[in-house]
C-alpha positions as a Markdown table, in Angstrom:
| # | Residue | x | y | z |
|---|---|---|---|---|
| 1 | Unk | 83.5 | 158.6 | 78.6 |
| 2 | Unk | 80.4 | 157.5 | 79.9 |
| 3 | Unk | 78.5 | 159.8 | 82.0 |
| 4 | Unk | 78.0 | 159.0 | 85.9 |
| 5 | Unk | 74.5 | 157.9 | 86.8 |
| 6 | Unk | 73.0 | 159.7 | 90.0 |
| 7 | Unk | 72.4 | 157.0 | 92.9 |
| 8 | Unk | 67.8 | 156.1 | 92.8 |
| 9 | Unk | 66.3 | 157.1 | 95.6 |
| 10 | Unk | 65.3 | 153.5 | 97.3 |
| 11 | Unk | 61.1 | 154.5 | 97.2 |
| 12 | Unk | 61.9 | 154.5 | 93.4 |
| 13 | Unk | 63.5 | 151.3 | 93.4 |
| 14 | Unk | 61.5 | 148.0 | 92.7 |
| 15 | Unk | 62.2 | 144.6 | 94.8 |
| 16 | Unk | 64.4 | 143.7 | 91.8 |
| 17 | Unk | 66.1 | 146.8 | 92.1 |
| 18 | Unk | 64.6 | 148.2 | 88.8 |
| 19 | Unk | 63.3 | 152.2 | 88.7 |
| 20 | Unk | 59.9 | 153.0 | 89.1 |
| 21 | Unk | 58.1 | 155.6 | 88.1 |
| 22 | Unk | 56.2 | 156.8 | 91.2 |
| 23 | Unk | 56.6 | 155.0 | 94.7 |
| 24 | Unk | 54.5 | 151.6 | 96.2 |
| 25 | Unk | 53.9 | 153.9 | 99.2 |
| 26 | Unk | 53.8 | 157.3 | 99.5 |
| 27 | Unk | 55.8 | 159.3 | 101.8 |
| 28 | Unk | 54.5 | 160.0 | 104.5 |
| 29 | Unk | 53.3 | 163.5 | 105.6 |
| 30 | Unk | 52.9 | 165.1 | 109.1 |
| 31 | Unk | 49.0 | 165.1 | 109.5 |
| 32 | Unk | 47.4 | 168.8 | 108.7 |
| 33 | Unk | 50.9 | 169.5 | 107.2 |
| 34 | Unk | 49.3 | 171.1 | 104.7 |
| 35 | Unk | 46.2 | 172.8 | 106.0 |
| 36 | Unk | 48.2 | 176.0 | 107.1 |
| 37 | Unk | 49.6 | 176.7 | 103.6 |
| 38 | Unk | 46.4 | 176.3 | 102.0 |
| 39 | Unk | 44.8 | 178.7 | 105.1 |
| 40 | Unk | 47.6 | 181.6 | 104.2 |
| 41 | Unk | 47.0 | 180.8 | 100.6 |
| 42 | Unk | 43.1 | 181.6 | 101.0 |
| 43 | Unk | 44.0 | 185.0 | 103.3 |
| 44 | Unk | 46.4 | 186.2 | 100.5 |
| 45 | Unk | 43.4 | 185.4 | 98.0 |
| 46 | Unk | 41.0 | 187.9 | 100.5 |
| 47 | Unk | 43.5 | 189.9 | 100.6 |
| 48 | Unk | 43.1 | 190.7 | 96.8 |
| 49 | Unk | 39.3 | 190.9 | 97.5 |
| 50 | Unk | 39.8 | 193.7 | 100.0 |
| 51 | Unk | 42.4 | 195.6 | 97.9 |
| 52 | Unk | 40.0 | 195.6 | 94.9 |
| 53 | Unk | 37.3 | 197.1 | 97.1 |
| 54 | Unk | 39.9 | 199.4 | 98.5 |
| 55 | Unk | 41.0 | 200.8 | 95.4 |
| 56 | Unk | 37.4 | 201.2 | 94.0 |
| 57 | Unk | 36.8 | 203.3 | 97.1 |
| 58 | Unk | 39.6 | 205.5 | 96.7 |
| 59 | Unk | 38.5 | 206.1 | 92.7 |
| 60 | Unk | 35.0 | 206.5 | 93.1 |
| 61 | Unk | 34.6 | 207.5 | 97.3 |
| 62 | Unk | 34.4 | 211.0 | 96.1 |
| 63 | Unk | 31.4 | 210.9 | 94.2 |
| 64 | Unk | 28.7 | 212.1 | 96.3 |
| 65 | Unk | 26.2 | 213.1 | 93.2 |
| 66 | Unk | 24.8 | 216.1 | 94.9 |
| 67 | Unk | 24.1 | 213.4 | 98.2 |
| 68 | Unk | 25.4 | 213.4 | 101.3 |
| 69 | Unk | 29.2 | 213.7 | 102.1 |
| 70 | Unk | 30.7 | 211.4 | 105.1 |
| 71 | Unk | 30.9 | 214.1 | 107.5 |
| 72 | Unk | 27.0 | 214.1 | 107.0 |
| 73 | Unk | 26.4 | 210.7 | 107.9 |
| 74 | Unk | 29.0 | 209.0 | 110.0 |
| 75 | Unk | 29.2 | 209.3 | 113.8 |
| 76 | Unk | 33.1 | 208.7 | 114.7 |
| 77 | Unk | 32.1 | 208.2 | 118.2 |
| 78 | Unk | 29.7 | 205.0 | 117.2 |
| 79 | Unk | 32.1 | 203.9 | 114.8 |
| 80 | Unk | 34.9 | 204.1 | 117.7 |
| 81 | Unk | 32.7 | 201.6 | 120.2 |
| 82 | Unk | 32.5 | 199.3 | 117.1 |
| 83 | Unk | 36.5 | 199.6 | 116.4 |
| 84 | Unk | 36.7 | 198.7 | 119.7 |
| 85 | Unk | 34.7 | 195.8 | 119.6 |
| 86 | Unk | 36.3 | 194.3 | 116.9 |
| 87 | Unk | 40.1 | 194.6 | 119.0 |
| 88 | Unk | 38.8 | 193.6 | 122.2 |
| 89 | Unk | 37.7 | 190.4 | 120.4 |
| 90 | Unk | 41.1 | 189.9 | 119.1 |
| 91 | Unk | 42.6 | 190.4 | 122.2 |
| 92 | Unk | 40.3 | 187.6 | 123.8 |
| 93 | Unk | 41.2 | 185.2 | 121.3 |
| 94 | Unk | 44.6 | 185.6 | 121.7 |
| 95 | Unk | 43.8 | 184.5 | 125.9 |
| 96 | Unk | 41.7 | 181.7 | 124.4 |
| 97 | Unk | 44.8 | 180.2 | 122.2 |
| 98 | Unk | 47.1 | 180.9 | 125.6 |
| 99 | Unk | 44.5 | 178.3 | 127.0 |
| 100 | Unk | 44.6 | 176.3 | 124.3 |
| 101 | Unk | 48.2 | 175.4 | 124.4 |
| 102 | Unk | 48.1 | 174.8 | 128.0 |
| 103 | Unk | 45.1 | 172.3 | 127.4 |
| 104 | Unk | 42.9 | 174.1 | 129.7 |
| 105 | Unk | 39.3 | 173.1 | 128.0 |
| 106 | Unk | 36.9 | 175.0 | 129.9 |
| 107 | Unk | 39.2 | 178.6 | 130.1 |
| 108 | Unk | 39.6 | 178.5 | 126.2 |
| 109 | Unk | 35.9 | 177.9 | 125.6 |
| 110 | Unk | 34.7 | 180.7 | 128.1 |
| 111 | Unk | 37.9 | 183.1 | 126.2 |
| 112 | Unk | 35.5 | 181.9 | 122.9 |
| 113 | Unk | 32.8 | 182.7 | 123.7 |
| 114 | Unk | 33.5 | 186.3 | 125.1 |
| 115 | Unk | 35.4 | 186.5 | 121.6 |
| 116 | Unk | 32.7 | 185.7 | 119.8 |
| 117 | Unk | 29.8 | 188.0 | 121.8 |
| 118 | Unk | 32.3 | 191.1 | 121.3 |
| 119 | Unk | 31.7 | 189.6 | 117.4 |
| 120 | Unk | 28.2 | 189.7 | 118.0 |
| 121 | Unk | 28.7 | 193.9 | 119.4 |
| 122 | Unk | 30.3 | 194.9 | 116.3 |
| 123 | Unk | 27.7 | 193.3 | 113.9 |
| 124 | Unk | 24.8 | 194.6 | 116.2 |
| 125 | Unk | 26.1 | 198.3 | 115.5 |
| 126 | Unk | 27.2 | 197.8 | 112.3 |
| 127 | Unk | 23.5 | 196.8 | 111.0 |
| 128 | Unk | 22.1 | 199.6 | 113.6 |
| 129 | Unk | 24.7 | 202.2 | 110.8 |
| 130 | Unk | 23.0 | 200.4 | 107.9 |
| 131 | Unk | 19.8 | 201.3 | 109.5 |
| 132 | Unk | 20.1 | 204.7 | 110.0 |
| 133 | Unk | 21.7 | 205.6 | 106.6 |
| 134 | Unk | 18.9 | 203.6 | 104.9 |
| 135 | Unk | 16.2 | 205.7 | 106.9 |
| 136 | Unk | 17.8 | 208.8 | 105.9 |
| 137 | Unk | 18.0 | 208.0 | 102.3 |
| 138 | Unk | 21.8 | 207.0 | 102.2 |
| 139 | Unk | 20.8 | 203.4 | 100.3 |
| 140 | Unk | 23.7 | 202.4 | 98.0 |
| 141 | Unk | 22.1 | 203.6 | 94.9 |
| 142 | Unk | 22.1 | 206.8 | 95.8 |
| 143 | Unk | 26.0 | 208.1 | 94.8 |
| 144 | Unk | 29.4 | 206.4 | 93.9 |
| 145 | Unk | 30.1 | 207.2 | 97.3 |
| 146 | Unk | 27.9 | 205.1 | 98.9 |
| 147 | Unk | 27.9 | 202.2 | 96.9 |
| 148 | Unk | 31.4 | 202.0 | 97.6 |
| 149 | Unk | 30.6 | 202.3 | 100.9 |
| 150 | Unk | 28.1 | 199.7 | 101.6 |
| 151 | Unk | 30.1 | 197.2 | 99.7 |
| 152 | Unk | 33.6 | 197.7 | 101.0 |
| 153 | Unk | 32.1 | 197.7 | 104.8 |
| 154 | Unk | 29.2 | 195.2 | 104.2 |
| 155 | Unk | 32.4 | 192.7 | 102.7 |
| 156 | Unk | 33.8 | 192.9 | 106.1 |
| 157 | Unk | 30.6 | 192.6 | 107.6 |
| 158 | Unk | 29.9 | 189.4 | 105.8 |
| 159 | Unk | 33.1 | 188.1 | 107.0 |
| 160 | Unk | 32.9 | 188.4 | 110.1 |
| 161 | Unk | 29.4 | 187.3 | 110.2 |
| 162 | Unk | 31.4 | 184.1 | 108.6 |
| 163 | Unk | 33.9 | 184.1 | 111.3 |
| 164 | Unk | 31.0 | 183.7 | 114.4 |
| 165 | Unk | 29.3 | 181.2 | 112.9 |
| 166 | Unk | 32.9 | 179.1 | 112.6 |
| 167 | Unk | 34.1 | 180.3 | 116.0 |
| 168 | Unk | 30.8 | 178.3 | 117.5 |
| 169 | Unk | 31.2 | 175.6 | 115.3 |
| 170 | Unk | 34.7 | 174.7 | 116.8 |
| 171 | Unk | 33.4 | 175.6 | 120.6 |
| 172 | Unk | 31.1 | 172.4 | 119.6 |
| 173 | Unk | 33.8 | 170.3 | 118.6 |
| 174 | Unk | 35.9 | 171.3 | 121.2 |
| 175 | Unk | 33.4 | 171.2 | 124.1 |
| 176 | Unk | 32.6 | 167.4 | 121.9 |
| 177 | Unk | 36.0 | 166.1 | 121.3 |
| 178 | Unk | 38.5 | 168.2 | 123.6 |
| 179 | Unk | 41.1 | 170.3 | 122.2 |
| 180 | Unk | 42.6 | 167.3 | 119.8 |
| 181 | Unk | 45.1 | 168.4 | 117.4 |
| 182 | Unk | 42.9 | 168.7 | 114.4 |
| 183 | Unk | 40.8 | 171.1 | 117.0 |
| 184 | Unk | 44.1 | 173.0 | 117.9 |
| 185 | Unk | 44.7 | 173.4 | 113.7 |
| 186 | Unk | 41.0 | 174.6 | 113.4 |
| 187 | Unk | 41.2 | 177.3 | 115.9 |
| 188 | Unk | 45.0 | 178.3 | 114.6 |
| 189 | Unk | 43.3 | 178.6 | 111.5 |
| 190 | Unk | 40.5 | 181.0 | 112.9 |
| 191 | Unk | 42.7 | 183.2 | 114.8 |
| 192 | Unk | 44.7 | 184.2 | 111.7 |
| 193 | Unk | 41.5 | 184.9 | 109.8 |
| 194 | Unk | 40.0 | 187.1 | 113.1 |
| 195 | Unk | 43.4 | 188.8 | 113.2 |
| 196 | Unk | 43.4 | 189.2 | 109.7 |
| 197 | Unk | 39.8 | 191.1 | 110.0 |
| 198 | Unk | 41.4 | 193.2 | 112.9 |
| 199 | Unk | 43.6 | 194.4 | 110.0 |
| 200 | Unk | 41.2 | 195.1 | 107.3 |
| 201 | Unk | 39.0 | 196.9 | 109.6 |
| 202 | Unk | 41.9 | 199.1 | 111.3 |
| 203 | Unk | 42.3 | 200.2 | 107.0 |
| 204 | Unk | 38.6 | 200.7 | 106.5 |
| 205 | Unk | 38.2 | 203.1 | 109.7 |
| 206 | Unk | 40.9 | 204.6 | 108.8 |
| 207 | Unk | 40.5 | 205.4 | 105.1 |
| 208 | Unk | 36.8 | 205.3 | 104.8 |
| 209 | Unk | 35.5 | 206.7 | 108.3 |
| 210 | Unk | 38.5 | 209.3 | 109.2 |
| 211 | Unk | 39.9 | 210.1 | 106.4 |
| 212 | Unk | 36.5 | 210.8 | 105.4 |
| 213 | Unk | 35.8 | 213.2 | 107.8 |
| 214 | Unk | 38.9 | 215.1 | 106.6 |
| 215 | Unk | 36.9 | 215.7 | 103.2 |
């Protein structure tokens, strides 16, 4: 008995109705179909970053060689302004993509701009911390503690830094091109990484800054 052959799919079918291997034309995909799968791939890849970081705080945060402990150095009511900072900016970008998907040009670009000078407030006082630990001898070289330290915060720091510089990138192409849908992608894309920084930082001022205070 011979066995039934499944029906070809007609892309795989040749004009003399022979099988081909691969298809004359490609199927066609949705523009940008792709772009926020690969953008959730690379948070779940940062995501790894920050839990390595994470976990080499918790092992080696305690060390303090003889140096200075957190409740020494950290002031909860600076670090509170900056945790602000960092939620009112996400909190502004969510008003900026509310513009965005009712087209309104010149609403999301002002929302974009306030997100990105509350950005600006939470570096400022982050480099002001560096500072004043570096003036009092708190440098990273100084304990397991603060190396941890400077590298788990300064990663953030980094990122952020990363996420202005993008944010006015797409207020260019925006205030160039209007909010297109490659633009309305782009600035998907960016909330879900400044969201996703919102998180991290709610973690690190919780374990590193309170929790720290409770040593």
């Amino acid at each position: 008995m011979s066995a039934v052959q499944a029906p070809i799919h007609p892309d795989y079918v040749d004009e003399q109705g022979g099988p081909l291997w691969h298809p004359e034309k490609e199927p066609h995909h949705p523009e940008g179909s792709s772009t926020m799968l690969g953008f959730w791939m690379y948070l779940m890849s940062d995501c790894l970053i920050f839990a390595m970081l994470f976990a080499v705080y918790a092992v080696i945060g305690g060390n303090y060689a003889a140096g200075p402990a957190p409740k020494d150095l950290f002031d909860l009511n600076l670090i509170a302004v900056n945790t602000a900072m960092l939620l009112f900016s996400s909190i502004t970008y969510g008003f900026a993509m509310l513009a965005m998907m009712k087209n309104q040009i010149k609403q999301t670009l002002i929302w974009l701009g306030i997100t990105g000078l509350f950005g600006l407030a939470f570096l400022g006082i982050e480099l002001y911390e560096f500072q004043h630990l570096i003036h009092v001898g708190a440098t990273p070289q100084r304990s397991g503690f603060l190396s941890a330290f400077f590298i788990l915060v300064g990663t953030h720091g980094l990122h952020v830094t990363f996420g202005i510089i993008w944010l006015v990138t797409l207020m260019v192409q925006v205030m160039q091109k209007g909010l297109i849908q490659a633009n309305k992608r782009r600035l998907m894309c960016l909330s879900m990484f400044w969201h996703f920084l919102d998180v991290i930082w709610i973690g690190v001022f919780t374990f590193v800054y309170l929790m720290g205070m409770l040593r």
